[in-house]
VMD Tcl script that draws the C-alpha trace (Angstrom):
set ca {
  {-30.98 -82.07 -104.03}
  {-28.41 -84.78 -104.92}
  {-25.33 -82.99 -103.79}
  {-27.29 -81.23 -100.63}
  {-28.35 -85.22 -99.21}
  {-24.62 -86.35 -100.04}
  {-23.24 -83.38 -98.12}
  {-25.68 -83.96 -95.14}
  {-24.64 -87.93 -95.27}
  {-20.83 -86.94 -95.42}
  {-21.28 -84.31 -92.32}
  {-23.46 -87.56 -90.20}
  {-19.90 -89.68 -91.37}
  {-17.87 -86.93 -89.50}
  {-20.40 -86.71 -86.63}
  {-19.63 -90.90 -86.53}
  {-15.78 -90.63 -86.06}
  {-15.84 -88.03 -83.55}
  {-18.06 -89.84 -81.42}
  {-15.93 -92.78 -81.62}
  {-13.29 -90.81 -80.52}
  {-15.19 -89.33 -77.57}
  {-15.91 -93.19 -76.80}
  {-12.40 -93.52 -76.89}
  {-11.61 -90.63 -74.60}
  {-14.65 -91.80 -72.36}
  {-13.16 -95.51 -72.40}
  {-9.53 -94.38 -70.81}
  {-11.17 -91.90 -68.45}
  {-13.66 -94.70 -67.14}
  {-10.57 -96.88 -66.79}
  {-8.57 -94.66 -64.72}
  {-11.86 -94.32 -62.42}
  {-12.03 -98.08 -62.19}
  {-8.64 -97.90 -60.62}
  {-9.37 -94.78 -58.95}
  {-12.72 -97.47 -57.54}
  {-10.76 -99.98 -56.60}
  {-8.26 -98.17 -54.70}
  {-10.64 -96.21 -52.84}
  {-12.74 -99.99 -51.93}
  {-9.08 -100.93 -50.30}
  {-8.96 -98.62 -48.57}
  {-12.19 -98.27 -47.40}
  {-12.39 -101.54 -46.48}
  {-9.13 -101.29 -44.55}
  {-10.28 -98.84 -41.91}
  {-13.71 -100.25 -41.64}
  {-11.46 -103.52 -40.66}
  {-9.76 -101.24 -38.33}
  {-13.09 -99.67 -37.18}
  {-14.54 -103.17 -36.44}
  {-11.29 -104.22 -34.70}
  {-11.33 -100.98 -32.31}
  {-14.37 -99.92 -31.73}
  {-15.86 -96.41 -30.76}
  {-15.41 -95.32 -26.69}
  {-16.90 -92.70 -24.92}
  {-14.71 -90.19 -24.07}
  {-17.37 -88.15 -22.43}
  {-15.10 -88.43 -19.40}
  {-11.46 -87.16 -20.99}
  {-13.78 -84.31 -22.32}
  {-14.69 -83.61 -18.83}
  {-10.96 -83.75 -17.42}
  {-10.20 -81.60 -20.22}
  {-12.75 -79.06 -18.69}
  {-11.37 -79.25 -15.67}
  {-7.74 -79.14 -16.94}
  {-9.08 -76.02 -18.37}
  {-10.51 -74.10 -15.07}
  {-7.61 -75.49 -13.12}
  {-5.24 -73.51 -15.70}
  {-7.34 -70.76 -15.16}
  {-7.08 -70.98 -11.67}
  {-3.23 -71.26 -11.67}
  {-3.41 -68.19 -14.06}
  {-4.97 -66.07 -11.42}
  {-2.86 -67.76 -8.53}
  {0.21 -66.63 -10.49}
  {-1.13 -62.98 -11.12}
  {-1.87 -62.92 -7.51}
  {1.39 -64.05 -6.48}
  {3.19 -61.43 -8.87}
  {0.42 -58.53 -7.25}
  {1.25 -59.90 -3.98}
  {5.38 -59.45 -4.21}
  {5.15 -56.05 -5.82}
  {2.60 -55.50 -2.77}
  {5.22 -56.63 -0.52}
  {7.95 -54.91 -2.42}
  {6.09 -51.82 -2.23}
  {5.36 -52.50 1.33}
  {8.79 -52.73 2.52}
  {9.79 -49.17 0.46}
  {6.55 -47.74 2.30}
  {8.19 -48.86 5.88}
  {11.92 -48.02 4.79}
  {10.24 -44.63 3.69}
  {8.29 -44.30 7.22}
  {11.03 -44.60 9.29}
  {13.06 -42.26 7.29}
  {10.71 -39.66 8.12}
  {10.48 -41.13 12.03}
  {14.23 -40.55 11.93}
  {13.75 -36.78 10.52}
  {11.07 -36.29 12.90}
  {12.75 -37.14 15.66}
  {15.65 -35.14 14.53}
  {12.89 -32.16 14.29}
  {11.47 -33.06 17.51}
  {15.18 -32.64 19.63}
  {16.53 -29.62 17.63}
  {12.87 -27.60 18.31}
  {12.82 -28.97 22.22}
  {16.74 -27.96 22.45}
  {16.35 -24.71 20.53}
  {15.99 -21.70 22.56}
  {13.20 -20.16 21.42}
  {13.19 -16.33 21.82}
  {9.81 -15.99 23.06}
  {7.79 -17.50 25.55}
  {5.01 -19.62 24.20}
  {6.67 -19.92 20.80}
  {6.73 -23.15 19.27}
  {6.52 -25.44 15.84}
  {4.48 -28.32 14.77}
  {3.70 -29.60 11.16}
  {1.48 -26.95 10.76}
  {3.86 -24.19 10.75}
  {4.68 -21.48 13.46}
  {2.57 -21.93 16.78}
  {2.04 -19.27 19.40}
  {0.71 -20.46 22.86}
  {-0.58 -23.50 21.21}
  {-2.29 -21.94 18.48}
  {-1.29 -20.23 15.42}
  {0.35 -17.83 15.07}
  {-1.78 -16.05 12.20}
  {-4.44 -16.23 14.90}
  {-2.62 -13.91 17.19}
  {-3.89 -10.57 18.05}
  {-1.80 -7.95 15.52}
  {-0.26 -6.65 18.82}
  {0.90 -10.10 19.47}
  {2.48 -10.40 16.63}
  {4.50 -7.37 17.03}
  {5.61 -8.26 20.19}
  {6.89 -11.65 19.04}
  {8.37 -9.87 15.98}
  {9.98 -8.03 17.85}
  {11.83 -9.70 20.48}
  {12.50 -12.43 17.19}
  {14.20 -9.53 15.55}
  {15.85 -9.12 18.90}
  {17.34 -12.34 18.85}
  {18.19 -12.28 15.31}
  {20.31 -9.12 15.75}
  {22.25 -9.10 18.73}
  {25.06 -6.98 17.34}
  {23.00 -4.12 15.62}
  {20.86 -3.61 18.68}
  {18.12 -0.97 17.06}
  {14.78 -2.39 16.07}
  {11.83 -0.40 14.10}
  {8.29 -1.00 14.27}
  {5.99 1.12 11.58}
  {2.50 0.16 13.08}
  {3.42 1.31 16.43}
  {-0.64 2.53 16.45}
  {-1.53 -1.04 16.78}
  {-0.22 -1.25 20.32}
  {-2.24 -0.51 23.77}
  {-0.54 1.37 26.42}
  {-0.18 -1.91 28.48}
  {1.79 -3.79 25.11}
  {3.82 -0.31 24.80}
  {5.10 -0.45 28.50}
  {6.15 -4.25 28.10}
  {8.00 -3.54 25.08}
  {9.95 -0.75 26.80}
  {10.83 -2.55 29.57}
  {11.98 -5.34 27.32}
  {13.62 -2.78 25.53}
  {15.56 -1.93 28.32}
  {16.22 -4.69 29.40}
  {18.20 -6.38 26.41}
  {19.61 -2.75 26.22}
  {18.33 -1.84 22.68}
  {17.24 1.05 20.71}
  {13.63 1.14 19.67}
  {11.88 3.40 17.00}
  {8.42 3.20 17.36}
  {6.39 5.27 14.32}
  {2.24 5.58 15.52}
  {-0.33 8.01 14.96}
  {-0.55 10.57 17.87}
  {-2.25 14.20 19.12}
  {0.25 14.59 21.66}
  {3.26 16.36 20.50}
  {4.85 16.34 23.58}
  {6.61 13.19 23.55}
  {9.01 11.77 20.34}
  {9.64 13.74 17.04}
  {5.93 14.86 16.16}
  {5.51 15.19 11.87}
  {2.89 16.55 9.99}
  {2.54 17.23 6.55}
  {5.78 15.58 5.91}
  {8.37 17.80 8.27}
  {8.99 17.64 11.84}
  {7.39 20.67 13.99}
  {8.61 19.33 17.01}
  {10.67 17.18 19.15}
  {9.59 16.23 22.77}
  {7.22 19.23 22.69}
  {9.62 22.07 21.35}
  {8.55 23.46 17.97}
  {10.95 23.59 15.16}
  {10.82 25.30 12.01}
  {9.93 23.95 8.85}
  {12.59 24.20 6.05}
  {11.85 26.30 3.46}
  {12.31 23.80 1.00}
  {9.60 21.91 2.17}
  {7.17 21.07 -0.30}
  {3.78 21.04 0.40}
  {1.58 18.06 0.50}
  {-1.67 16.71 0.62}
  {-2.48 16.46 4.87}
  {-1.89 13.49 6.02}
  {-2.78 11.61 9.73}
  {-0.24 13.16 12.38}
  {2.06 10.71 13.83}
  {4.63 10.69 16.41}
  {7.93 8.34 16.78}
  {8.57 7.62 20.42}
  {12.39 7.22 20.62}
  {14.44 5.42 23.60}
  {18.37 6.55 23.73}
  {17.73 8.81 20.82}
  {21.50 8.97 20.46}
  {21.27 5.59 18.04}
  {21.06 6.41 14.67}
  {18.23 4.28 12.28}
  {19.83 2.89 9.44}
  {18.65 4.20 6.31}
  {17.41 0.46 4.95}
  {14.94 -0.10 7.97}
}
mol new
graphics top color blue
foreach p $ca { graphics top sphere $p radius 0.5 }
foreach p [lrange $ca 0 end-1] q [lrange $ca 1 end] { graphics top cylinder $p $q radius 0.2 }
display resetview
């Protein structure tokens, strides 16, 4: 019991010097927050010297020049975009007129050349729609029509080789056929004409692929004919039969 109450008694001595310590510790750390105190008071009481020297204004005004600052920047933001939007308008502008009377100039150029081109036939004429025949299209025109025009175009466009073809021949009324022979004659060409016909009278009459007669007199077939499938008769009406056909038309 002795030695446990003298071990218990050193141990409370121990406990005694490290609290002194701690006091010690305590003592330099509430020292440095004196000074820490103090500093902080002389400064304190500086600015509220300063405070009571200058004291608080409204600025409720600046804050509303700022705002307008603000919308005015805006403003000058939007100016400036329009500005920039406005010279690439007017950049663009003058491209769009250069442009425009480029095409003036062509069109005008297209204008003269079509009114001092000679057109070879009557009625025929252009406009930005494409080919036009007696003011209207020509896709419009009768088939008959556009024979004709073919025609006397192929006339014009072969002046030297002066034989013309036309397959659909059928398509043409007697009226249409005794124009195009007297145009025929009179440009002094040779026209094959290939239609479907009963008369055998008149041309070089085929049927089932041979000829069996020319201006009504029967020839013979060649043997070596081969037979085919019948087929719709047709007759080519020739003028000046002593013109060949080239082989390509």
């Amino acid at each position: 019991e002795w030695d446990r109450k003298n071990t218990e008694n050193e141990n409370r001595k121990n406990d005694a010097k490290a609290n002194r310590q701690k006091i010690e510790e305590y003592k330099t750390e509430i020292l440095k927050l004196e000074v820490a105190n103090n500093d902080l008071k002389v400064v304190y009481q500086n600015v509220a010297d300063y405070l009571t020297r200058n004291p608080k204004r409204d600025i409720s005004d600046v804050q509303s020049q700022i705002a307008a600052v603000e919308d005015t920047n805006r403003k000058i933001r939007s100016n400036k975009q329009y500005l920039d939007a406005k010279e690439k308008y007017g950049d663009q502008t003058k491209l769009y007129d250069f442009k425009t009377s480029e095409i003036e100039a062509v069109e005008k150029k297209r204008k003269a050349a079509l009114e001092g081109a000679k057109m070879p036939v009557a009625g025929l004429a252009f406009d930005e729609n494409g080919l036009l025949y007696e003011g209207i299209p020509l896709a419009q025109a009768s088939d008959g029509q556009k024979l004709m025009i073919g025609l006397q175009i192929s006339m014009a466009l072969n002046p030297t080789l002066r034989v013309l073809r036309i397959k659909d021949g059928s398509l043409l009324d007697n009226d249409n056929r005794a124009i195009i022979r007297e145009i025929i004659k009179d440009q002094d060409f040779q026209l094959w004409m290939e239609s479907v016909s009963d008369d055998k009278n008149v041309g070089i009459f085929i049927e089932d692929g041979g000829v069996v007669a020319i201006d009504g007199k029967a020839q013979d077939k060649p043997k070596e004919a081969k037979k085919v499938a019948p087929v719709k008769e047709k007759v080519v009406e020739e003028i000046k039969p002593e013109l060949a056909v080239p082989e390509e038309w």
